[in-house]
GUTIDREN-991899 format. One record per residue (C-alpha): residue number from 1; residue in one letter; x, y, z. Coordinates in steps of 0.02 Angstrom, whole numbers, plus 32768, in hexadecimal, padded with zeros to 4 digits. Layout:
N
{NUM; a; {X; Y; Z}}
...
END
This chain:
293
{1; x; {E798; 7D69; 2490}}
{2; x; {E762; 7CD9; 24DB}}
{3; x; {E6D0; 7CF4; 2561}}
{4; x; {E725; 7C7B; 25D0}}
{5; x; {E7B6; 7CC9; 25D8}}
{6; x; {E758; 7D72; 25F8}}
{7; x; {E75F; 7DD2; 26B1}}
{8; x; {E6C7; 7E53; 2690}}
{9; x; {E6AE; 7EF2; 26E2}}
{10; x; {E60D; 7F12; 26B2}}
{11; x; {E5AE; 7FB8; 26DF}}
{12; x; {E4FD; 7FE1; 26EC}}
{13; x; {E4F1; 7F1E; 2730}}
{14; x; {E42E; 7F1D; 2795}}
{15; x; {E3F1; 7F69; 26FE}}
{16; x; {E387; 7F21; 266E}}
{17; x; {E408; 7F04; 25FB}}
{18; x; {E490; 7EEA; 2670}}
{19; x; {E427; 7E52; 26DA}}
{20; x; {E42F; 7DEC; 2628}}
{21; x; {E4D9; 7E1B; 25FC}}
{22; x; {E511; 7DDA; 26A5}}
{23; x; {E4B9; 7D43; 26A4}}
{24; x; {E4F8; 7D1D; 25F0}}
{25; x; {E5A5; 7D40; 25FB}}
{26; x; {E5A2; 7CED; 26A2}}
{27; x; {E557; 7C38; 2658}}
{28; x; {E5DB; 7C5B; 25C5}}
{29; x; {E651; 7C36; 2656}}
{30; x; {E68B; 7D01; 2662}}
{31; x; {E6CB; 7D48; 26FD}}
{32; x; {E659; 7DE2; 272D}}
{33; x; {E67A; 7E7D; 27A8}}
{34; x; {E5BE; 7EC5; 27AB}}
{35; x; {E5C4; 7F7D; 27C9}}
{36; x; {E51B; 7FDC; 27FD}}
{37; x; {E4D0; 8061; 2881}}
{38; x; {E485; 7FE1; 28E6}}
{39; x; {E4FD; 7F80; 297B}}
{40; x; {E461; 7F16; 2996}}
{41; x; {E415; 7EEF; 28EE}}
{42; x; {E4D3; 7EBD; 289E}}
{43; x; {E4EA; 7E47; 292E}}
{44; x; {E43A; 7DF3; 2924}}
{45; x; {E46E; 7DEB; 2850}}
{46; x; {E52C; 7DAE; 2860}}
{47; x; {E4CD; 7D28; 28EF}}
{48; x; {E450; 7CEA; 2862}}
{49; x; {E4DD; 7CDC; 27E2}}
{50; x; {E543; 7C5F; 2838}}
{51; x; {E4C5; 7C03; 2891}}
{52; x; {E455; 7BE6; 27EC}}
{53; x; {E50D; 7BC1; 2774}}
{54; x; {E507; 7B10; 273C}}
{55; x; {E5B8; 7B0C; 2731}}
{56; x; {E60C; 7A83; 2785}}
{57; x; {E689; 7B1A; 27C5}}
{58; x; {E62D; 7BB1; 2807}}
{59; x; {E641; 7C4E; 27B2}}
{60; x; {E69E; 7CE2; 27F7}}
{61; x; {E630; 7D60; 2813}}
{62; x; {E65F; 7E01; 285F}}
{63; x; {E5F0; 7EA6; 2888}}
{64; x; {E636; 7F60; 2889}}
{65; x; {E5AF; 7FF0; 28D2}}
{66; x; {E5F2; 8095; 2897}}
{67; x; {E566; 8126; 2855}}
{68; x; {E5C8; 815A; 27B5}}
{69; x; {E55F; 81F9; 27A4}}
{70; x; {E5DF; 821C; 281B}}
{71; x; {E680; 8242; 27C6}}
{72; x; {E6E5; 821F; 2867}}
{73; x; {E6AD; 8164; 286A}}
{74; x; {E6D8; 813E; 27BD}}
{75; x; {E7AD; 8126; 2806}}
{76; x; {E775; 80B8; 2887}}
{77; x; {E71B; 8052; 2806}}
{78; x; {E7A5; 803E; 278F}}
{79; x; {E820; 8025; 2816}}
{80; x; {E7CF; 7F7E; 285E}}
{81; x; {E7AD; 7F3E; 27BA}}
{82; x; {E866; 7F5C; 2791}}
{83; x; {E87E; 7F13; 2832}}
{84; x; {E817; 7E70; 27F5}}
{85; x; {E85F; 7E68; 2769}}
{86; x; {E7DC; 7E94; 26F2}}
{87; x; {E808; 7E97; 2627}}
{88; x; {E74B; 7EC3; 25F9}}
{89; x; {E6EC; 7F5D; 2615}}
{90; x; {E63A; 7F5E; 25EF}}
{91; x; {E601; 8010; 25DA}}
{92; x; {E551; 7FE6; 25EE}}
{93; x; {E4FA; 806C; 266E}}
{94; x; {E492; 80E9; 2643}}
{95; x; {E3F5; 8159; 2644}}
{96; x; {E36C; 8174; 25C2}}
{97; x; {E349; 822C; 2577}}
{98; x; {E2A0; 822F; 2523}}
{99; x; {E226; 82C4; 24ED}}
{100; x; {E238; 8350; 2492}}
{101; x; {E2C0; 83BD; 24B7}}
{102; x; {E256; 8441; 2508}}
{103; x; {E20F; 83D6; 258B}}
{104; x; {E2C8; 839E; 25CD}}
{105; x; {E2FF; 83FC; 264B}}
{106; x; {E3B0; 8419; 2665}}
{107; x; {E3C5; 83AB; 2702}}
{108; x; {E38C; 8322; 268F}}
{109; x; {E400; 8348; 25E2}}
{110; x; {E494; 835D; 2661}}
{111; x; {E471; 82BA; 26BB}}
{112; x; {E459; 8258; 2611}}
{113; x; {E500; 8295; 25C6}}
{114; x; {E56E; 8282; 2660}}
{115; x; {E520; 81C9; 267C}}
{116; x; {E52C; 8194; 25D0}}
{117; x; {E5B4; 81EE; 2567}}
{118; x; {E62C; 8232; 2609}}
{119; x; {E630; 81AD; 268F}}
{120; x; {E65E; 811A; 260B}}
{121; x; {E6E3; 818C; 25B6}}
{122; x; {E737; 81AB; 2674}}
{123; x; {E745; 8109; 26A0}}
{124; x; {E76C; 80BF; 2604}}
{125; x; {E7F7; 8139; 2621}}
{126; x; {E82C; 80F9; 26D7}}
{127; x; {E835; 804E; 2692}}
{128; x; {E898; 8066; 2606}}
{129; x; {E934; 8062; 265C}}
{130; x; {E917; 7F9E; 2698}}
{131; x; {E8BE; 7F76; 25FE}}
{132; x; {E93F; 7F8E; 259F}}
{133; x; {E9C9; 7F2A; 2604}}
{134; x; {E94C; 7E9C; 25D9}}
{135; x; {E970; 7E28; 255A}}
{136; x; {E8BD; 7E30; 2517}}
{137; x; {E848; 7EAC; 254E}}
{138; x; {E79B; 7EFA; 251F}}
{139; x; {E746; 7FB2; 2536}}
{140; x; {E67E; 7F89; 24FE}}
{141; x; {E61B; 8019; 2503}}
{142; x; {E551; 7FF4; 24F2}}
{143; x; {E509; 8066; 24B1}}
{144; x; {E473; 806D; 243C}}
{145; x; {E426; 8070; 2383}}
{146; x; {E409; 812B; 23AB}}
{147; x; {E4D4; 8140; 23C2}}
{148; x; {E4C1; 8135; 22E4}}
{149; x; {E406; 8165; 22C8}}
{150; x; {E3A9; 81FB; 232A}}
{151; x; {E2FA; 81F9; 233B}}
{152; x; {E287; 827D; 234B}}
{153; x; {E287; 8285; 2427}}
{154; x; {E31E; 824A; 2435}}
{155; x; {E383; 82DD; 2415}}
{156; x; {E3DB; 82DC; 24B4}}
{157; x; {E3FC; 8202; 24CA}}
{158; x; {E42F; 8218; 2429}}
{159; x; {E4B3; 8287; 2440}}
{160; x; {E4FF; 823A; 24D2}}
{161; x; {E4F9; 8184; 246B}}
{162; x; {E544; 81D4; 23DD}}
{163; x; {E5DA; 8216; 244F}}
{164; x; {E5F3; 8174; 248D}}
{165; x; {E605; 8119; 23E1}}
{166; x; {E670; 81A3; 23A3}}
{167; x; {E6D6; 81AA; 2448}}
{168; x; {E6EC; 80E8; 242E}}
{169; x; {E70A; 80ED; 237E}}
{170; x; {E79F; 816A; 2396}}
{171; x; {E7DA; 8119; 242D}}
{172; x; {E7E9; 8063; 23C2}}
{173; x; {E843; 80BD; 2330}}
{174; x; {E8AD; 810C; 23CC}}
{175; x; {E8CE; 8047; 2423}}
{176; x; {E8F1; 7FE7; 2371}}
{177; x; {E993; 7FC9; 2393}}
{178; x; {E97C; 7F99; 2445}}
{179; x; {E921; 7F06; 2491}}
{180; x; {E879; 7F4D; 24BA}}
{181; x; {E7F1; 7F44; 2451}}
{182; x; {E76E; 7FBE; 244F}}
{183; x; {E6C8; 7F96; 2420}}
{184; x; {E610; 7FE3; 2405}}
{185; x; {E577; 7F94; 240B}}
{186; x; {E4D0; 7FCF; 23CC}}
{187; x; {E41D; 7F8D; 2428}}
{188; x; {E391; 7FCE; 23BB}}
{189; x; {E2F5; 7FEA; 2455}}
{190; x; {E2F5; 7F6D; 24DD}}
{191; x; {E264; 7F2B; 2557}}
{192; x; {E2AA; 7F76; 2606}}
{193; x; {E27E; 7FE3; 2696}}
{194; x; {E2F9; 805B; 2643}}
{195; x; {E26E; 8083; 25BF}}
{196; x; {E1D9; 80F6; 260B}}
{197; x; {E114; 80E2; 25D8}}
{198; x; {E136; 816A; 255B}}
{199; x; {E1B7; 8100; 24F9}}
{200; x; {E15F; 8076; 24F4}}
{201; x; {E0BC; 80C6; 24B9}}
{202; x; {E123; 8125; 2435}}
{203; x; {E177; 8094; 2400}}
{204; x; {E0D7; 802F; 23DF}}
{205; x; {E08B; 80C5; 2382}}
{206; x; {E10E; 80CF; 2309}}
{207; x; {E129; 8021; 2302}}
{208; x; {E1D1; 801A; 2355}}
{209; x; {E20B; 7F61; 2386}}
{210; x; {E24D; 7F53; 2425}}
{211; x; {E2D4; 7EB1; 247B}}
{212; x; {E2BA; 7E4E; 24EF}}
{213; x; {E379; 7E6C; 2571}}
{214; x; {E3C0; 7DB3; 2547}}
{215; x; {E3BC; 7DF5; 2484}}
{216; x; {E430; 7E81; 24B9}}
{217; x; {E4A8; 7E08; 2528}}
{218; x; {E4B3; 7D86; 24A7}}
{219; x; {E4EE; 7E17; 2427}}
{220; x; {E560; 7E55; 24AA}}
{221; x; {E5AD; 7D96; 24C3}}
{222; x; {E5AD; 7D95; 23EC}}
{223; x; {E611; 7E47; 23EA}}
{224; x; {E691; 7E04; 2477}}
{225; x; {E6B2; 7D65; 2412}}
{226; x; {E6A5; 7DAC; 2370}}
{227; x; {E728; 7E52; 2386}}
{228; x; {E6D6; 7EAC; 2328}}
{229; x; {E6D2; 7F76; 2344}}
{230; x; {E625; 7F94; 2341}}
{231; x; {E572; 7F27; 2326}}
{232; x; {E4B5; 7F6C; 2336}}
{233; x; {E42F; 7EF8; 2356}}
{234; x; {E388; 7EE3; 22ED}}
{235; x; {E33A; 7EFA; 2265}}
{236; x; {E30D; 7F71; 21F3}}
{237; x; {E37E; 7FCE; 227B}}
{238; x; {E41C; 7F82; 223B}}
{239; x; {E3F2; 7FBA; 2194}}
{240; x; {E3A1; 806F; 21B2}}
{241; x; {E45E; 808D; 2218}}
{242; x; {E4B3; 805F; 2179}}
{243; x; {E452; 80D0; 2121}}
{244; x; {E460; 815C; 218F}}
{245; x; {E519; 8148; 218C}}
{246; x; {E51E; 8146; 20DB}}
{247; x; {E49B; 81E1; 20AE}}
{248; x; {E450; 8219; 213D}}
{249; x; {E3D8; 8298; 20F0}}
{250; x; {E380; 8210; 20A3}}
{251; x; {E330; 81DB; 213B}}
{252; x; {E2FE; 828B; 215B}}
{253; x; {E23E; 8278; 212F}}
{254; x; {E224; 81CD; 217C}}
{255; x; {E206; 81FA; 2229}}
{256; x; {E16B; 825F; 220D}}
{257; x; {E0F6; 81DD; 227A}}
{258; x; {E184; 81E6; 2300}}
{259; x; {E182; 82B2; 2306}}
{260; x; {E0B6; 8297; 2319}}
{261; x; {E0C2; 8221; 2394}}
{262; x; {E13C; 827B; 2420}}
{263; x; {E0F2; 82C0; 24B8}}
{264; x; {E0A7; 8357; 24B6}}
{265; x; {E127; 83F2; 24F8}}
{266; x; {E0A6; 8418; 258B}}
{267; x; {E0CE; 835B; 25CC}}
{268; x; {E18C; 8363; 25F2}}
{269; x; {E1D5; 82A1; 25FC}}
{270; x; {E22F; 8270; 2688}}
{271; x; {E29E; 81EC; 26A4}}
{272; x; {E25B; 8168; 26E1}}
{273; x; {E26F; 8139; 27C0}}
{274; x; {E2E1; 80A9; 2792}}
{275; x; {E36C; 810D; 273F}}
{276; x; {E36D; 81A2; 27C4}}
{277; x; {E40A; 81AC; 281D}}
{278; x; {E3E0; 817D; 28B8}}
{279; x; {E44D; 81D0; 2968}}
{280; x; {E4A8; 8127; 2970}}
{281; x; {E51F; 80ED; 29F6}}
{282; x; {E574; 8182; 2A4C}}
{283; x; {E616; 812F; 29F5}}
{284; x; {E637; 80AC; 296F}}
{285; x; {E63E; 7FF2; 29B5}}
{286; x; {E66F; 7F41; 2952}}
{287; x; {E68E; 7E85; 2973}}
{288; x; {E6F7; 7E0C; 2930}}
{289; x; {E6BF; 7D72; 297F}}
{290; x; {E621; 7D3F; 291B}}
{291; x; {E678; 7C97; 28DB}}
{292; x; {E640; 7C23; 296D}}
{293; x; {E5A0; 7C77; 29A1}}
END
């Protein structure tokens, strides 16, 4: 697909990941619907994106607020961007999930798997119906490195990223014979609020690289163009997923340093203030007339 000719719906917009992917697909010339919590902080963002677009015609650039921790809101969603006439969804909110298993509480595992692995399967679901009277269309789910390789602390991120890949790996082999394509792709650990002091800390004691956000847009832009079903970004990450895939009990005694560097079970990790689900607006509210601000 060409990004041009792509109307985005793209969840999860204000966040780390989602503020490069929407300024990258926007100077590719996409169309974008940003969807997010936050009224106020999509219309300051879908504001900045036109007014800073060196394109000789200004983007469109359109803002949804709908809390999709709430199951009720994800309809809404789907029906304005059907409405808009979207033929991209970008899958891309979510929550982390790290610590050992015994400091999560159940709040916390429930919030991670409905955000992640739930709310992109429902509304990839509501969707589907105008998708596919498209003539080209695209279901991206972002999801993670950790959606092919689990890490010692991730037990429970893990599990909801490797629902989504095999949700969208099922769902493509479902579409092949229609005009949506459905695509994965894999971020190894990127530099955002998303990550809390404990990630960061464990991923410089073990050694883990992390991204900088544009690296994740720009492989999102590569996946779009590219059709392919599925691409993880980094390295050795690429190449420990491979492996995994291939003989997973190899990698078994390689994450020693990882097990020795969680948080102890006494200090239960919390998701960070950022990703909270916040009361929101007492109801869901949009706008569709960002092109000439």
């Amino acid at each position: 697909m060409k990004i041009a000719d792509a109307r985005v719906l793209l969840t999860g917009a204000s966040g780390g990941i989602g503020q490069a992917a929407a300024s990258a697909l926007v100077a590719a010339g996409a169309s974008v619907m940003l969807a997010g919590r936050s009224p106020a902080r999509l219309a300051t963002q879908a504001r900045a994106l036109v007014r800073d677009s060196a394109a000789a015609v200004k983007p469109q650039v359109e803002w949804y607020a709908a809390d999709l921790t709430r199951t009720a809101s994800i309809g809404g969603l789907a029906e304005v961007a059907s409405q808009w006439r979207c033929n991209v969804l970008v899958n891309n909110a979510g929550v982390p999930g790290f610590g050992r298993l015994g400091a999560l509480s159940a709040t916390e595992t429930a919030q991670v798997l409905h955000l992640n692995l739930l709310a992109p399967m429902l509304l990839a679901q509501a969707l589907l119906p105008h998708l596919g009277a498209q003539p080209e269309a695209r279901i991206v789910f972002v999801g993670s490195v950790l959606g092919r390789l689990g890490l010692p602390g991730f037990s429970v991120y893990s599990a909801s990223k490797f629902g989504l890949r095999g949700f969208a790996e099922s769902l493509r082999r479902e579409l092949a014979d229609t005009s949506v394509g459905v695509q994965y792709l894999g971020p190894r650990s990127t530099r955002t609020a998303l990550n809390s002091d404990a990630v960061v800390h464990y991923n410089e004691a073990t050694g883990t690289s992390m991204d900088d956000a544009p690296v994740a847009a720009r492989g999102l832009l590569a996946l779009l163009e590219s059709g392919a079903p599925e691409r993880f970004l980094g390295f050795p990450e690429k190449l420990a997923v491979r492996l995994n895939g291939l003989v997973p009990a190899w990698l078994d005694g390689a994450f020693a340093k990882h097990r020795a560097c969680l948080p102890p079970l006494a200090a239960p990790a919390a998701l960070s203030p950022d990703s909270r689900p916040d009361p929101g607006p007492q109801g869901d509210s949009h706008s569709l007339s960002q092109r000439a601000s």
